[in-house]
PyMOL Python script that loads the backbone (N, CA, C, O; Angstrom):
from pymol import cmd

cmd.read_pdbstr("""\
ATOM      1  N   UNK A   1       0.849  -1.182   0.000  1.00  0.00           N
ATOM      2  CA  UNK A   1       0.000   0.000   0.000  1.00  0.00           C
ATOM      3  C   UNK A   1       0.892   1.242   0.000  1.00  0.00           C
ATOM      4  O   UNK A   1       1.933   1.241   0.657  1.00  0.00           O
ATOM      5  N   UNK A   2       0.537   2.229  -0.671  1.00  0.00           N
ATOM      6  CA  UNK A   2       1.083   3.688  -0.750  1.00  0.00           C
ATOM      7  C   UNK A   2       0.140   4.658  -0.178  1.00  0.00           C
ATOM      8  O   UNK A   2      -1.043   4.339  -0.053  1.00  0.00           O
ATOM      9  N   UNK A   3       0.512   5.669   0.134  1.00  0.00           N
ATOM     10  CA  UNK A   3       0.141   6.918   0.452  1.00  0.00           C
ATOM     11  C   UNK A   3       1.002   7.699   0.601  1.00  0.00           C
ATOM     12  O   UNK A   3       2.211   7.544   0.769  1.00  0.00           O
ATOM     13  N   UNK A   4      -0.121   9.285   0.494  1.00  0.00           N
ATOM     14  CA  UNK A   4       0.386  10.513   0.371  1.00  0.00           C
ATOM     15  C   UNK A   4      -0.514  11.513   0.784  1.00  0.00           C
ATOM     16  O   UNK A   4      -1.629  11.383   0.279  1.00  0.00           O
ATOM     17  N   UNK A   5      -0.363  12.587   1.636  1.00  0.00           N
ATOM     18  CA  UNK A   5      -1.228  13.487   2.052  1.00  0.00           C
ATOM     19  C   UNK A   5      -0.614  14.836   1.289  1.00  0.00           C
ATOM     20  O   UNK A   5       0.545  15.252   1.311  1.00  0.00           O
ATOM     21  N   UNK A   6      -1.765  15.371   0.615  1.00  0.00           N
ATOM     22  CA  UNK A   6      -1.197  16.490  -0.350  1.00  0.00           C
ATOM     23  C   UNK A   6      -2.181  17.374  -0.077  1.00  0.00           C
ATOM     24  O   UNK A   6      -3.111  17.174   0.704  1.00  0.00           O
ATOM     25  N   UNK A   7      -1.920  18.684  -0.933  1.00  0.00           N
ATOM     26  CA  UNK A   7      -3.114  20.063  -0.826  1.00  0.00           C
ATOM     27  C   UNK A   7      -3.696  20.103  -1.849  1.00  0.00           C
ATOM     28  O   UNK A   7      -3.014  20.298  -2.855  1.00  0.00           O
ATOM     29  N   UNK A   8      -5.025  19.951  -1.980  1.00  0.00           N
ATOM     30  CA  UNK A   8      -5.659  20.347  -3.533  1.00  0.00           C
ATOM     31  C   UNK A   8      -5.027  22.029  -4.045  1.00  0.00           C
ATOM     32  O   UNK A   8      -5.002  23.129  -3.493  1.00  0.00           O
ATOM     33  N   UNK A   9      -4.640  21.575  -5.184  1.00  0.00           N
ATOM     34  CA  UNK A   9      -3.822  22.733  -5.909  1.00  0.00           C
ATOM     35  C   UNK A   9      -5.357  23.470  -7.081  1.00  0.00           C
ATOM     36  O   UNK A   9      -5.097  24.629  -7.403  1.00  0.00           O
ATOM     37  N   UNK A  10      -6.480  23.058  -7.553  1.00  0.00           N
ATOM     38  CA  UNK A  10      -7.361  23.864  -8.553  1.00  0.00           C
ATOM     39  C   UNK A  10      -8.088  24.573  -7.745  1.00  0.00           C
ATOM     40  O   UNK A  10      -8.537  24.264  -6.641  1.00  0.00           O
ATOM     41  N   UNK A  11      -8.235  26.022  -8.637  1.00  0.00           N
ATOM     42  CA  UNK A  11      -9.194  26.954  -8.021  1.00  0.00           C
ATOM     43  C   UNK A  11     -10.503  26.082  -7.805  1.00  0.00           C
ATOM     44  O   UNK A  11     -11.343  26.312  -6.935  1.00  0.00           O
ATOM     45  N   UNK A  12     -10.557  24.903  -8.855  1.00  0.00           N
ATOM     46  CA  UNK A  12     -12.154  24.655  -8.731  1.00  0.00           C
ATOM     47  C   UNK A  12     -12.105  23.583  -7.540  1.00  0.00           C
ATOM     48  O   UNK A  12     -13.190  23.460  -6.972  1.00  0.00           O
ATOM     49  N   UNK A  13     -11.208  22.892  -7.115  1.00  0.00           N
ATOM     50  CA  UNK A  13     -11.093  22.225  -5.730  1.00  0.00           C
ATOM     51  C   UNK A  13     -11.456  20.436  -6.820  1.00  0.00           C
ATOM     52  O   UNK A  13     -11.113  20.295  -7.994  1.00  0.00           O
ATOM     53  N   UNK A  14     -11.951  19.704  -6.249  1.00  0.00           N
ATOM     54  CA  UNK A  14     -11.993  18.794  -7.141  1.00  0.00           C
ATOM     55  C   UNK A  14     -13.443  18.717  -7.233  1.00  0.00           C
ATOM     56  O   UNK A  14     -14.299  18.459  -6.387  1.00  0.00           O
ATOM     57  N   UNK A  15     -13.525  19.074  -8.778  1.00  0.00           N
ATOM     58  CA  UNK A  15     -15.118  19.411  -9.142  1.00  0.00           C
ATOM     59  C   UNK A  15     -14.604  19.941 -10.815  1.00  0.00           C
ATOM     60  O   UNK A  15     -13.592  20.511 -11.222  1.00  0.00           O
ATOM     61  N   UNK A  16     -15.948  19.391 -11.544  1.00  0.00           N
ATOM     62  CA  UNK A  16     -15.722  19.703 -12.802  1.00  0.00           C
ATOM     63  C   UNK A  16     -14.431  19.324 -13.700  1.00  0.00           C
ATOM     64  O   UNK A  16     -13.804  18.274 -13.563  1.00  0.00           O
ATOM     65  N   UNK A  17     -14.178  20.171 -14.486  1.00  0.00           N
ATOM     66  CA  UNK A  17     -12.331  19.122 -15.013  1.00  0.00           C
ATOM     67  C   UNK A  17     -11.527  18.309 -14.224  1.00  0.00           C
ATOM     68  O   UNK A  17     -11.413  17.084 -14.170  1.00  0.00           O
ATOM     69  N   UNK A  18     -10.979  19.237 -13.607  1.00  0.00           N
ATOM     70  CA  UNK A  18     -10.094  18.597 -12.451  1.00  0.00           C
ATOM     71  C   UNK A  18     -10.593  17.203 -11.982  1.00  0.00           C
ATOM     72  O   UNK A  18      -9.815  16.256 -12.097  1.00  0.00           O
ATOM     73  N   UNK A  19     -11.752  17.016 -11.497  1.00  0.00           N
ATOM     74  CA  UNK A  19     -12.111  15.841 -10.963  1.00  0.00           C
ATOM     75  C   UNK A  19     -12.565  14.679 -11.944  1.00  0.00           C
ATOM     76  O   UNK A  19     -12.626  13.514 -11.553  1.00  0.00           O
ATOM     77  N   UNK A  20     -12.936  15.126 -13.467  1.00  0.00           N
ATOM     78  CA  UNK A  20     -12.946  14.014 -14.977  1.00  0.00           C
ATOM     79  C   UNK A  20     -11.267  13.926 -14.757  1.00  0.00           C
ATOM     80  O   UNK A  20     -10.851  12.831 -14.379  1.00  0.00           O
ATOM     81  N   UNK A  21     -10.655  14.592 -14.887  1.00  0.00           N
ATOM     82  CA  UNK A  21      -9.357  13.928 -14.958  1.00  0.00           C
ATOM     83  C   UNK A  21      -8.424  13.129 -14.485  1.00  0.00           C
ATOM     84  O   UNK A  21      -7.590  12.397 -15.019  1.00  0.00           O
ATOM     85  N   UNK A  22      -8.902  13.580 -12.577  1.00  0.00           N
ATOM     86  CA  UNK A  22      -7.926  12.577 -11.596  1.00  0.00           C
ATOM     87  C   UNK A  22      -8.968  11.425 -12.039  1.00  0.00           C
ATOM     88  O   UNK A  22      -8.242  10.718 -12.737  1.00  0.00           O
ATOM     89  N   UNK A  23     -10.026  10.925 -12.042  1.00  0.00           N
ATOM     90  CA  UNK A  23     -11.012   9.893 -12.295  1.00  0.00           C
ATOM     91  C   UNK A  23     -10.210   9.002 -13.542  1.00  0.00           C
ATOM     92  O   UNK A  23      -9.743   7.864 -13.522  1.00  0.00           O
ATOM     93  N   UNK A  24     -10.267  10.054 -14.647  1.00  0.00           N
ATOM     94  CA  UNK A  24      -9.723   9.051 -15.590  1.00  0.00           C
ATOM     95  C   UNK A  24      -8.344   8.506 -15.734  1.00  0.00           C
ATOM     96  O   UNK A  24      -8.229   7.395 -16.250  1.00  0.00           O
ATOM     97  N   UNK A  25      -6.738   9.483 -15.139  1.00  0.00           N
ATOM     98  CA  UNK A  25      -5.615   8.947 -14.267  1.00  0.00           C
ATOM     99  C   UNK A  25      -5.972   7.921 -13.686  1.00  0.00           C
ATOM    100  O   UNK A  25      -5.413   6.857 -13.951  1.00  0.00           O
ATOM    101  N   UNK A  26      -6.886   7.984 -12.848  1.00  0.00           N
ATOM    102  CA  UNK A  26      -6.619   7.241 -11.682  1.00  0.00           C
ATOM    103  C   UNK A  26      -7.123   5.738 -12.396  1.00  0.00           C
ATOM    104  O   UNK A  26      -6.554   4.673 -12.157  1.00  0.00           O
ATOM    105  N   UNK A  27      -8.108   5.860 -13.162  1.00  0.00           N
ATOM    106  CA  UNK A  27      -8.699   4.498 -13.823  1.00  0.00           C
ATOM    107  C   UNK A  27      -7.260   3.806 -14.770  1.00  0.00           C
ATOM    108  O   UNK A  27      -7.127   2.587 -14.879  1.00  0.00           O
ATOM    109  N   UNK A  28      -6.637   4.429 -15.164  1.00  0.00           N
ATOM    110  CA  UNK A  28      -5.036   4.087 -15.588  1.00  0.00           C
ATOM    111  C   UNK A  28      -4.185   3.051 -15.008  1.00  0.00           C
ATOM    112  O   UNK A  28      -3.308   2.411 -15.589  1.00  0.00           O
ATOM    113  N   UNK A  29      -4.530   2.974 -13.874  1.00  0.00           N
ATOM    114  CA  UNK A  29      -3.749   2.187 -13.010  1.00  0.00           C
ATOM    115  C   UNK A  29      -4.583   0.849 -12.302  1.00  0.00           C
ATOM    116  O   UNK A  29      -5.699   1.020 -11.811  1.00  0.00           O
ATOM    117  N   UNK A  30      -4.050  -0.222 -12.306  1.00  0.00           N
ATOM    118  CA  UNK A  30      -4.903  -1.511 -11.613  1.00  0.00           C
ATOM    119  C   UNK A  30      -5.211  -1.483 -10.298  1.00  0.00           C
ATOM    120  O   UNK A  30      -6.193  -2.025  -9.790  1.00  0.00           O
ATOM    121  N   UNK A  31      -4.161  -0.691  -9.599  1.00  0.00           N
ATOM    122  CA  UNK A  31      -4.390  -0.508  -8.350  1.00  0.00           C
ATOM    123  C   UNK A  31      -5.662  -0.352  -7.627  1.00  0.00           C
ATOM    124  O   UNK A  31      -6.476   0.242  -8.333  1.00  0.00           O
ATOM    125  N   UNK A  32      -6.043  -0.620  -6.668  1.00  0.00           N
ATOM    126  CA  UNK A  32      -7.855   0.310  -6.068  1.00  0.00           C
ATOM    127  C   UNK A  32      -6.791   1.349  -5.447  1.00  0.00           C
ATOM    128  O   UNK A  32      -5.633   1.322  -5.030  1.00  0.00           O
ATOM    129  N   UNK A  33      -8.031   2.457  -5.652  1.00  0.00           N
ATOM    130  CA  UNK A  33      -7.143   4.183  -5.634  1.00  0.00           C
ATOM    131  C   UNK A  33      -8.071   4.861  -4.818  1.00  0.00           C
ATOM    132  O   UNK A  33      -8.892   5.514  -5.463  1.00  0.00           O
ATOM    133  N   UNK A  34      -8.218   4.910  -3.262  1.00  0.00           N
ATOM    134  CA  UNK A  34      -8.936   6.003  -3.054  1.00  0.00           C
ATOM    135  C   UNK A  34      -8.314   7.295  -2.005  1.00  0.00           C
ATOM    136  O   UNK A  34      -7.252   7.389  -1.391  1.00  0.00           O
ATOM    137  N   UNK A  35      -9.568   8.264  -2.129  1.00  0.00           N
ATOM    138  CA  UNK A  35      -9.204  10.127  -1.524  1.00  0.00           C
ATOM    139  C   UNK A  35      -9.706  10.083   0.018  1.00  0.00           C
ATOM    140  O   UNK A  35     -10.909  10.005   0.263  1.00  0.00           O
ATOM    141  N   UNK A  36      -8.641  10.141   1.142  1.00  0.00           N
ATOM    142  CA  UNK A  36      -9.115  10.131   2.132  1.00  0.00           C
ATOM    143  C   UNK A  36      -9.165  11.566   2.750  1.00  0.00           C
ATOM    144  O   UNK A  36      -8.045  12.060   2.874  1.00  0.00           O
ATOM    145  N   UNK A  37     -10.271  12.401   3.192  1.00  0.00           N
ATOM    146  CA  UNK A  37     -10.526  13.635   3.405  1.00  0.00           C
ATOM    147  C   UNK A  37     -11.018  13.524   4.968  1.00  0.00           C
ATOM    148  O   UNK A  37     -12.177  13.111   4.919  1.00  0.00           O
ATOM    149  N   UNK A  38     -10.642  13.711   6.269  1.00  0.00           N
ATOM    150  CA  UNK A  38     -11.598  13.561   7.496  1.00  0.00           C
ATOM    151  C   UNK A  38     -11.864  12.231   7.447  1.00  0.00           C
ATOM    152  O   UNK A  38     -10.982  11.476   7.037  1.00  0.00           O
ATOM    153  N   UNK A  39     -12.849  11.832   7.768  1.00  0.00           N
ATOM    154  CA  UNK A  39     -13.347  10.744   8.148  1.00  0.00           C
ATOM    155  C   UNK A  39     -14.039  10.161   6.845  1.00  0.00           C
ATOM    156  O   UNK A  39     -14.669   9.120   7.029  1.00  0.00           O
ATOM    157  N   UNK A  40     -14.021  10.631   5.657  1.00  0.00           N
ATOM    158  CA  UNK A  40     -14.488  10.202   4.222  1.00  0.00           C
ATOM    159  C   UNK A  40     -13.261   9.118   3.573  1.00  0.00           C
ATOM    160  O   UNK A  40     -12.059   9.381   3.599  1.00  0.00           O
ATOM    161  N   UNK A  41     -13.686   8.220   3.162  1.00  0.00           N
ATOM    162  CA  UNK A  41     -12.797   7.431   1.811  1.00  0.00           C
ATOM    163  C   UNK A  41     -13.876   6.831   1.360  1.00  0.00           C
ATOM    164  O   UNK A  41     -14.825   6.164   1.773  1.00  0.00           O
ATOM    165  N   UNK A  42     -13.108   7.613  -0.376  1.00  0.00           N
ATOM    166  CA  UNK A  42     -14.108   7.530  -0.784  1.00  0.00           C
ATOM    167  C   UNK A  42     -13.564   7.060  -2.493  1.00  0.00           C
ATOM    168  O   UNK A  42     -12.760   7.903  -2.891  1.00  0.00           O
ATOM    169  N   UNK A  43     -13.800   6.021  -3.470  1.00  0.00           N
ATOM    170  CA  UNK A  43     -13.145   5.376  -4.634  1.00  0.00           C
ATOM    171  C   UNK A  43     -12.567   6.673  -5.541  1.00  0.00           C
ATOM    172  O   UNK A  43     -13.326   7.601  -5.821  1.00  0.00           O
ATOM    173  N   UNK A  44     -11.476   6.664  -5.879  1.00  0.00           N
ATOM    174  CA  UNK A  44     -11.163   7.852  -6.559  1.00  0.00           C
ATOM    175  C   UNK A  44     -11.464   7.254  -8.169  1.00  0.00           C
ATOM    176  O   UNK A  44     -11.045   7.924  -9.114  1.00  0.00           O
ATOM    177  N   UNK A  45     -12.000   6.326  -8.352  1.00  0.00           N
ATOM    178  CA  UNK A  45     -12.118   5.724  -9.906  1.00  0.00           C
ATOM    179  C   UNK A  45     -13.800   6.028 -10.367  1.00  0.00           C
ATOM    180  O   UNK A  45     -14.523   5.507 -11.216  1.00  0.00           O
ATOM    181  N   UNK A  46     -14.054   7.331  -9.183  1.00  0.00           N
ATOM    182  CA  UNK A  46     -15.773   7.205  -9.346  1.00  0.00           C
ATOM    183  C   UNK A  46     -15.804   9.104  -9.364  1.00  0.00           C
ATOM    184  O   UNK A  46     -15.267   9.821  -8.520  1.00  0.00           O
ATOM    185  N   UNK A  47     -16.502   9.514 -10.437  1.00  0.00           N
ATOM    186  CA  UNK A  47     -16.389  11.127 -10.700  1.00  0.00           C
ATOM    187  C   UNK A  47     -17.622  11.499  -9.374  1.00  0.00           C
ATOM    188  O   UNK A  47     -17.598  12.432  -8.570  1.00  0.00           O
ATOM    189  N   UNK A  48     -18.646  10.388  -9.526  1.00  0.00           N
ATOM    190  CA  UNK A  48     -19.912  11.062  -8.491  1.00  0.00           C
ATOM    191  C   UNK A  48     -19.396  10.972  -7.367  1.00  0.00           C
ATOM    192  O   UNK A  48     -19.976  11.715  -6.575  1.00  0.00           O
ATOM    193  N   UNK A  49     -18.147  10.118  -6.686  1.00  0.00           N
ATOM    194  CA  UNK A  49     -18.033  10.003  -5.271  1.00  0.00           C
ATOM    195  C   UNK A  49     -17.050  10.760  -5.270  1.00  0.00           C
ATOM    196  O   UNK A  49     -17.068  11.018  -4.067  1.00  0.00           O
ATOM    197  N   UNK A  50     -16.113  11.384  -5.699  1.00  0.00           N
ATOM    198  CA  UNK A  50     -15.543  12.382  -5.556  1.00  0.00           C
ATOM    199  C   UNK A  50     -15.456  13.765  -5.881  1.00  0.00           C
ATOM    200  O   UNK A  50     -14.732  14.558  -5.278  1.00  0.00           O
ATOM    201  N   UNK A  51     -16.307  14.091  -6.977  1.00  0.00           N
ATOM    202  CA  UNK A  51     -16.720  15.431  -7.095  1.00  0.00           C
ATOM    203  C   UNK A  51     -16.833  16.121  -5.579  1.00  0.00           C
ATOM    204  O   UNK A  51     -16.762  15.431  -4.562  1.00  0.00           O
ATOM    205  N   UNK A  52     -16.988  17.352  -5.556  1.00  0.00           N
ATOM    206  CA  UNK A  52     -17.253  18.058  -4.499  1.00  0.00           C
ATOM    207  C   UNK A  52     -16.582  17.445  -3.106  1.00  0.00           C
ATOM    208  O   UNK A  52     -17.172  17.690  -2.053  1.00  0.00           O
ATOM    209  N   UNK A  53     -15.610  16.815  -3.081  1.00  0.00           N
ATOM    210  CA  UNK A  53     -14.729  16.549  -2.155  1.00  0.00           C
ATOM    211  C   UNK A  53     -13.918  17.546  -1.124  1.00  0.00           C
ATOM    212  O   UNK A  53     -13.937  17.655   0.103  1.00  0.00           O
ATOM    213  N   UNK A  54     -13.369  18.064  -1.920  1.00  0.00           N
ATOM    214  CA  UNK A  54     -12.690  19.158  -1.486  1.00  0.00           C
ATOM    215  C   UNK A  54     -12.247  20.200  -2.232  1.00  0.00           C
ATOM    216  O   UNK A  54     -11.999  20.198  -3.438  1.00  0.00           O
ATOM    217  N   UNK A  55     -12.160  21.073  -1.472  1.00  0.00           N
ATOM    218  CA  UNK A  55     -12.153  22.469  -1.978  1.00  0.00           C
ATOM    219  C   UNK A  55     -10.129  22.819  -2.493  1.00  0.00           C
ATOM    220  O   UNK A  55      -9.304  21.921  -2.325  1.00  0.00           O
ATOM    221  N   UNK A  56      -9.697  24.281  -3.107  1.00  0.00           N
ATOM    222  CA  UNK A  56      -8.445  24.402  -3.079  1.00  0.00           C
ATOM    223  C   UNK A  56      -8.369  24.490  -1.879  1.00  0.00           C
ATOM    224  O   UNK A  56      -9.265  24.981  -1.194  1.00  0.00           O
ATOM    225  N   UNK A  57      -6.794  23.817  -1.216  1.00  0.00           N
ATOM    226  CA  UNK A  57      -6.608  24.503  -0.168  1.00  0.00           C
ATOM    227  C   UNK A  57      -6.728  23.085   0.982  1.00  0.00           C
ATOM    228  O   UNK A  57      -6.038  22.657   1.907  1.00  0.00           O
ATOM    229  N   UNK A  58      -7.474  22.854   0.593  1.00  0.00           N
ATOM    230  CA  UNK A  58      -7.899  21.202   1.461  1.00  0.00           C
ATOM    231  C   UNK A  58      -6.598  20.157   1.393  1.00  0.00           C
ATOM    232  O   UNK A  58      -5.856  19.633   0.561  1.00  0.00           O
ATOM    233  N   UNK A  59      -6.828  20.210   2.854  1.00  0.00           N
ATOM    234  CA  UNK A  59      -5.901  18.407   2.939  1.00  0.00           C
ATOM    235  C   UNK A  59      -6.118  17.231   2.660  1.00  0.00           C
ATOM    236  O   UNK A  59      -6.809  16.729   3.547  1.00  0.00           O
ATOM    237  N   UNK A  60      -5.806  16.329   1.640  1.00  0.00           N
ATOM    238  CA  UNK A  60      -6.303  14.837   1.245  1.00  0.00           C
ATOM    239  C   UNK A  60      -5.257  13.937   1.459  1.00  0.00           C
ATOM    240  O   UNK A  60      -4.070  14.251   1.539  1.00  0.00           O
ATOM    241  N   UNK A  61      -5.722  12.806   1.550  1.00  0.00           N
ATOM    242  CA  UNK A  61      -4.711  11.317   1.248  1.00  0.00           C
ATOM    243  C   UNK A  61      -5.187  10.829   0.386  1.00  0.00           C
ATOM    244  O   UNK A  61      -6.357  10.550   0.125  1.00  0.00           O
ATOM    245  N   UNK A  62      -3.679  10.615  -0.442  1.00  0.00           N
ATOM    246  CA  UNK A  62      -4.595   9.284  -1.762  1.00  0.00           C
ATOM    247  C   UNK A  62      -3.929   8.404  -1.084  1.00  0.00           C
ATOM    248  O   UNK A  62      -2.887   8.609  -0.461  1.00  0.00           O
ATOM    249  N   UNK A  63      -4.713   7.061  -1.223  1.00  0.00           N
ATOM    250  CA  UNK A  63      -4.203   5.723  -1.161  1.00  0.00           C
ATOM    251  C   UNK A  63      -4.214   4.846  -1.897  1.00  0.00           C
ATOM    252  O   UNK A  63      -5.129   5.094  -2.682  1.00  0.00           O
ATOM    253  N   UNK A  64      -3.778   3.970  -2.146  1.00  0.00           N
ATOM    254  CA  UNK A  64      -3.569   3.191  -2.995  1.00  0.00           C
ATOM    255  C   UNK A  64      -3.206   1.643  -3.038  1.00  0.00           C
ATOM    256  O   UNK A  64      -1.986   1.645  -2.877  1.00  0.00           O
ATOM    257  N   UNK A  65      -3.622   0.318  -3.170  1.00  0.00           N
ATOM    258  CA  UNK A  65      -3.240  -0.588  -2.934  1.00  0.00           C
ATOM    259  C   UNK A  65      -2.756  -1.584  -3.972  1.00  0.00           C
ATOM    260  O   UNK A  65      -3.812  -1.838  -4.551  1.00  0.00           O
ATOM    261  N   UNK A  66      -2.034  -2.137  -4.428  1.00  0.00           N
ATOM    262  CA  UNK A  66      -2.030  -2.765  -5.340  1.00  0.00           C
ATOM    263  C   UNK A  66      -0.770  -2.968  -6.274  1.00  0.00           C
ATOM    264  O   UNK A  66       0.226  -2.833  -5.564  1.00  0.00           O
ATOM    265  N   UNK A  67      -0.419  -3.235  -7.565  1.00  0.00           N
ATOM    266  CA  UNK A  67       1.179  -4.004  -7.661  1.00  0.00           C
ATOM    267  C   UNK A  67       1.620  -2.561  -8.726  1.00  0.00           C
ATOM    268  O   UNK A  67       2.653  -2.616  -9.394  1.00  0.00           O
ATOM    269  N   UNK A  68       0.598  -1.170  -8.777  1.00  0.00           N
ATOM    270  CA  UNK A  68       1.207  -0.074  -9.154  1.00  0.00           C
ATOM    271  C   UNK A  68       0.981   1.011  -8.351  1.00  0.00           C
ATOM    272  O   UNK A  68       0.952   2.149  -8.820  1.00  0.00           O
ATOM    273  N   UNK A  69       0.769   0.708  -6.848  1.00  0.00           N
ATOM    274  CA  UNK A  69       0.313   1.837  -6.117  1.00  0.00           C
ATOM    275  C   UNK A  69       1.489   2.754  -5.993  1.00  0.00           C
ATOM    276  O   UNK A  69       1.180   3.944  -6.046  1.00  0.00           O
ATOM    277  N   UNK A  70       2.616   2.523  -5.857  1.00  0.00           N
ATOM    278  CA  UNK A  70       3.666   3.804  -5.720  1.00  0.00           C
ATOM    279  C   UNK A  70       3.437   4.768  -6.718  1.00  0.00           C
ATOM    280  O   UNK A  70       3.361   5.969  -6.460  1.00  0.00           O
ATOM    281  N   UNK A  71       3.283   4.125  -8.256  1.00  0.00           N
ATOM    282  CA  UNK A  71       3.109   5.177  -9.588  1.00  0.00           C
ATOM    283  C   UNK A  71       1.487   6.003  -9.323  1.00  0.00           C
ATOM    284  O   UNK A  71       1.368   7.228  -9.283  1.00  0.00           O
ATOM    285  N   UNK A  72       0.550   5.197  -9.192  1.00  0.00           N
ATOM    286  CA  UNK A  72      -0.492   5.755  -9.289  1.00  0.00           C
ATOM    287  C   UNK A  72      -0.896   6.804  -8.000  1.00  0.00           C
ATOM    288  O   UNK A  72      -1.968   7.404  -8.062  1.00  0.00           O
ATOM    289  N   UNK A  73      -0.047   6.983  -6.907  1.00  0.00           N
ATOM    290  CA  UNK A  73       0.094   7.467  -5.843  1.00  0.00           C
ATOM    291  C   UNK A  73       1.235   8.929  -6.106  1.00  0.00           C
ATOM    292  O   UNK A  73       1.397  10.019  -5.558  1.00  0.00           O
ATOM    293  N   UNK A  74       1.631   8.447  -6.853  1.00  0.00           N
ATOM    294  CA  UNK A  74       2.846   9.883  -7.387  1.00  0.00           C
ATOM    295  C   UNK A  74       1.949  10.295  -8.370  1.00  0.00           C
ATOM    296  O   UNK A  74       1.824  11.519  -8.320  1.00  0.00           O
ATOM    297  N   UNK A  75       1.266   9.776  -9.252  1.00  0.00           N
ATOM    298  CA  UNK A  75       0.778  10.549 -10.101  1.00  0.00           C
ATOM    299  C   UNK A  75      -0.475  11.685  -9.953  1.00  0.00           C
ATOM    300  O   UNK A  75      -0.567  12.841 -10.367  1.00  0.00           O
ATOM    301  N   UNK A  76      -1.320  10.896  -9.237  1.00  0.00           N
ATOM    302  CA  UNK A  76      -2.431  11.433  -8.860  1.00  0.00           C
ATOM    303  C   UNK A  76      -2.045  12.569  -8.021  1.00  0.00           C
ATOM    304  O   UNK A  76      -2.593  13.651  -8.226  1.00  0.00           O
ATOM    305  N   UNK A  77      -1.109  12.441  -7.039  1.00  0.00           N
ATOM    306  CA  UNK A  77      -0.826  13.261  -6.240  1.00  0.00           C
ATOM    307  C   UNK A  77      -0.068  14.589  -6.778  1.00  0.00           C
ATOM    308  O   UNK A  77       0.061  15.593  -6.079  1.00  0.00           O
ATOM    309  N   UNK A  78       0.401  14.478  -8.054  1.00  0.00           N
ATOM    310  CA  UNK A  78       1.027  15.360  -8.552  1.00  0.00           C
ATOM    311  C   UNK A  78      -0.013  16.330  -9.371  1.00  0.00           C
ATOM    312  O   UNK A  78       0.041  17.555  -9.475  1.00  0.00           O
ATOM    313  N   UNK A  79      -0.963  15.434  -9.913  1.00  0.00           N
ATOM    314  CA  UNK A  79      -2.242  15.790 -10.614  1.00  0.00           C
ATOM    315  C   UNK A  79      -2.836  16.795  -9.744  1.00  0.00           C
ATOM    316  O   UNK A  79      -2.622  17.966 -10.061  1.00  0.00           O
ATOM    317  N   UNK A  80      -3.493  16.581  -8.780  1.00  0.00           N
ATOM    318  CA  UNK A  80      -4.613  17.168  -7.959  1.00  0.00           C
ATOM    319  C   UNK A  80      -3.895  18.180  -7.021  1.00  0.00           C
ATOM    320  O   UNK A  80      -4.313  18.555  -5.926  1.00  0.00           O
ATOM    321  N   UNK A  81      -2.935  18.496  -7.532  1.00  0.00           N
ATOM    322  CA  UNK A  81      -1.673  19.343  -6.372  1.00  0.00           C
ATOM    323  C   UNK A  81      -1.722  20.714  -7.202  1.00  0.00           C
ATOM    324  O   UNK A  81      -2.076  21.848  -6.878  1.00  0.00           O
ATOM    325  N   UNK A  82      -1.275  20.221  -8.292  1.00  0.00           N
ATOM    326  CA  UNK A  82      -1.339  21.234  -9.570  1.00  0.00           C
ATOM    327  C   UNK A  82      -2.015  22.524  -9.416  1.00  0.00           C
ATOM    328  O   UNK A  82      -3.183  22.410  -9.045  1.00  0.00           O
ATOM    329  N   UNK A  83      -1.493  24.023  -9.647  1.00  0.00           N
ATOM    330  CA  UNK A  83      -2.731  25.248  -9.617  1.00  0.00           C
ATOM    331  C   UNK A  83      -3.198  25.191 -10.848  1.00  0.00           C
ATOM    332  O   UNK A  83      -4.123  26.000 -10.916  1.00  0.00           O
ATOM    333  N   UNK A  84      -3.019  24.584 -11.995  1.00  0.00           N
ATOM    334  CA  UNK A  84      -3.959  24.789 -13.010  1.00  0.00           C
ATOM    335  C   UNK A  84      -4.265  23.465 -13.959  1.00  0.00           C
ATOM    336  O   UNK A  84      -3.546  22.469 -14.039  1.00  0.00           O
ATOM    337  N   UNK A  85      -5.280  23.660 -14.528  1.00  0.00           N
ATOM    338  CA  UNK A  85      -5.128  22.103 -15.210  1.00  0.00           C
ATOM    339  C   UNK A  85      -5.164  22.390 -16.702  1.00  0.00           C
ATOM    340  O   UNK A  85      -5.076  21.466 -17.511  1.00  0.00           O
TER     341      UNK A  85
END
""", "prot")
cmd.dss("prot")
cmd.show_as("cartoon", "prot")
cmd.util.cbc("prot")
cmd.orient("prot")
């Protein structure tokens, strides 16, 4: 298992582009991939369960389990960190 606790980097927080995109990254990888926010985890391979997650500025964990979780754990995390997309 991997993890990483990062800051949402889009003005739009993860919602709208930003969040079609970590969705479709994240579907890239075999790993199961999910966004841990507070007391939420929640599948990051799902646009409805993660939309409206968090805002810019917010603290998340991605996690990740599986025989590409280090890559899909750097990637995503680099993704959703980003100030612009």
């Amino acid at each position: 298992m991997a993890e990483r606790e990062t800051t949402v980097g889009p003005e739009e927080g993860i919602h709208g582009r930003p969040a079609a995109r970590f969705v479709q990254t994240a579907k890239g990888f075999s790993s199961q991939v999910v966004i841990v926010k507070g007391d939420r985890e929640v599948n990051a391979k799902s646009v409805l369960k993660i939309t409206g997650l968090a805002r810019k500025g917010d603290k998340i964990t991605i996690r990740a389990e599986g025989e590409d979780a280090e890559e899909a754990v750097e990637a995503l995390t680099q993704l959703i960190s980003a100030d612009e997309h």
